[in-house]
C-alpha positions as CSV (number, residue, x, y, z in Angstrom):
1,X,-44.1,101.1,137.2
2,X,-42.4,97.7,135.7
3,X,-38.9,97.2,135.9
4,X,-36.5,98.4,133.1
5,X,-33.5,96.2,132.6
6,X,-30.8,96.6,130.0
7,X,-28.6,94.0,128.7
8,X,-25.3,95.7,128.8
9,X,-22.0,95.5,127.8
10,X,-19.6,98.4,129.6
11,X,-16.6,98.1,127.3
12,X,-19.6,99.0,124.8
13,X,-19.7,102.8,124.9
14,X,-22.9,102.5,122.9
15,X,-24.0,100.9,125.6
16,X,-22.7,103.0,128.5
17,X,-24.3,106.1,126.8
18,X,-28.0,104.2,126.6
19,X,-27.0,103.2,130.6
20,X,-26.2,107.3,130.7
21,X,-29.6,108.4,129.3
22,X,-32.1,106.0,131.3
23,X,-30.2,107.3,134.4
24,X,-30.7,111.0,133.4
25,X,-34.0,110.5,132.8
26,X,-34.8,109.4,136.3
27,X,-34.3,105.6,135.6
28,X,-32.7,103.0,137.8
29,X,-32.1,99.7,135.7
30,X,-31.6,96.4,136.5
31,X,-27.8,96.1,134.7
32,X,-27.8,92.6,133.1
33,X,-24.2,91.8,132.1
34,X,-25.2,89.7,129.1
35,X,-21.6,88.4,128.7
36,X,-21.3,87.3,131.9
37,X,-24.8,86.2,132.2
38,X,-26.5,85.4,128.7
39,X,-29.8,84.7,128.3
40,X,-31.1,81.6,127.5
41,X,-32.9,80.6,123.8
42,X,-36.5,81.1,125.5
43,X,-35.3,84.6,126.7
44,X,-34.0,85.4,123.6
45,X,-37.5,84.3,121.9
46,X,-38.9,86.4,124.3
47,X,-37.2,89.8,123.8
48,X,-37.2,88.9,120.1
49,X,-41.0,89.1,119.8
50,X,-41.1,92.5,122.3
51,X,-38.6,93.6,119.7
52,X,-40.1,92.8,116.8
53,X,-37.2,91.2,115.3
54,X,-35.9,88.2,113.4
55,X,-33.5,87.0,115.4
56,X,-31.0,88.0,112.7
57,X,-31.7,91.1,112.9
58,X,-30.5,91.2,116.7
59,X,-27.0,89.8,115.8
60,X,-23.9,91.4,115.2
61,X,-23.2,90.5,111.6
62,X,-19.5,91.7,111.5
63,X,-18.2,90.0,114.8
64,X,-15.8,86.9,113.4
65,X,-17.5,84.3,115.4
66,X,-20.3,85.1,113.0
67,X,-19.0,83.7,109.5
68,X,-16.6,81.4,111.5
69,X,-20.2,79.7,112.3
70,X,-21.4,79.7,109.1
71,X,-24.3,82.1,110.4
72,X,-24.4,84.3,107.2
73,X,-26.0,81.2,105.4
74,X,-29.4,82.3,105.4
75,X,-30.8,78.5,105.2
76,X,-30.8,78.7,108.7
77,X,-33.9,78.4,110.7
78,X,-34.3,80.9,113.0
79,X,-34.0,78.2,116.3
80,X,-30.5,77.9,115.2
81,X,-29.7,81.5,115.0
82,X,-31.2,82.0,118.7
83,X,-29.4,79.1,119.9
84,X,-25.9,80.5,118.5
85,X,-26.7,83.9,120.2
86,X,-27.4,81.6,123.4
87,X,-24.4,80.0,123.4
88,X,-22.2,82.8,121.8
89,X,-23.2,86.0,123.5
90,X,-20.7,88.2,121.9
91,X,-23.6,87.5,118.8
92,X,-26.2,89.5,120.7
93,X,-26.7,93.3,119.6
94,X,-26.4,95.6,122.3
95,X,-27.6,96.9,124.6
96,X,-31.3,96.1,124.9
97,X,-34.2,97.7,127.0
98,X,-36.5,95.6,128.0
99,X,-39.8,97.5,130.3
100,X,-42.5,95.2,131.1
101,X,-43.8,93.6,127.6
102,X,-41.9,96.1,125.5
103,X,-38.3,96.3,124.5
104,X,-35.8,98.3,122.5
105,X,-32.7,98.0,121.2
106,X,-30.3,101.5,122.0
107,X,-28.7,101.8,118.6
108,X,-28.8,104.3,118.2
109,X,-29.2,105.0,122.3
110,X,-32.2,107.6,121.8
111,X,-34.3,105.0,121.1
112,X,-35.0,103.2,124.3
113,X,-36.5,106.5,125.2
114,X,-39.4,105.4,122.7
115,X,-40.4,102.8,125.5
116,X,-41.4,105.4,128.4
117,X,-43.4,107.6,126.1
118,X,-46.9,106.3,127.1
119,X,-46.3,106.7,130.9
C-alpha cells in the first residue's frame, strides 16, 4: 500500500481531527509539519494537480498575510500564487492527504476518507 502523509498543523484542530480519523481507521501517516517544513513551489504544483485545484483555491483567503501581499488581485499568475504559499506557509490550506498519486484536502476532515475507497 503507498504511503499516506498529511501536511499538518496541530494547533489546527481541523487538522488534529483529520490526524484522529486516518488513525482510527487503521492508518499510520507520515506527519509533515508544513510550518516547520513547507513544501517547495514544485511540491506544491504537484499536490495541486492530485488535488485538482487552482492554487488559489488551496490558500487561506482570510489569513492577513494574504491582502497584506496583494494576493486577492486576481491578475496574478498562478506561479506567483504557489511561490507565496512556498515562501509564506501559513497561506497553505490545511491539512492535506496526500496517498500515492491522489490527494485531498480534510475540510471538512471526512473527506480524506474519499482517498482509501478503492482499496
Amino acid at each position: 500500500m503507498a504511503k499516506v502523509t498529511i501536511w499538518h498543523n496541530p494547533r489546527c484542530s481541523t487538522s488534529r481531527s483529520t490526524l484522529s480519523l486516518l488513525e482510527q481507521h487503521g492508518l499510520d501517516p507520515e506527519i509533515v509539519e508544513y510550518l516547520k517544513t513547507p513544501p517547495s513551489a514544485e511540491e506544491l504544483k504537484s499536490v495541486l494537480k492530485k488535488l485538482r485545484m487552482k492554487p488559489r483555491d488551496l490558500m487561506r483567503k482570510k489569513e492577513a498575510l494574504y491582502k497584506e501581499l496583494g494576493l486577492d488581485d486576481e491578475a496574478l499568475s498562478d506561479d506567483r500564487l504557489v511561490q507565496a504559499m512556498a515562501e509564506n506557509p501559513i497561506l497553505i490550506e490545511r491539512p492535506v492527504v496526500l496517498f500515492g498519486q491522489r490527494a485531498a484536502l480534510g475540510r471538512p476532515p471526512e473527506n480524506v476518507l474519499d482517498l482509501f475507497t478503492d482499496l
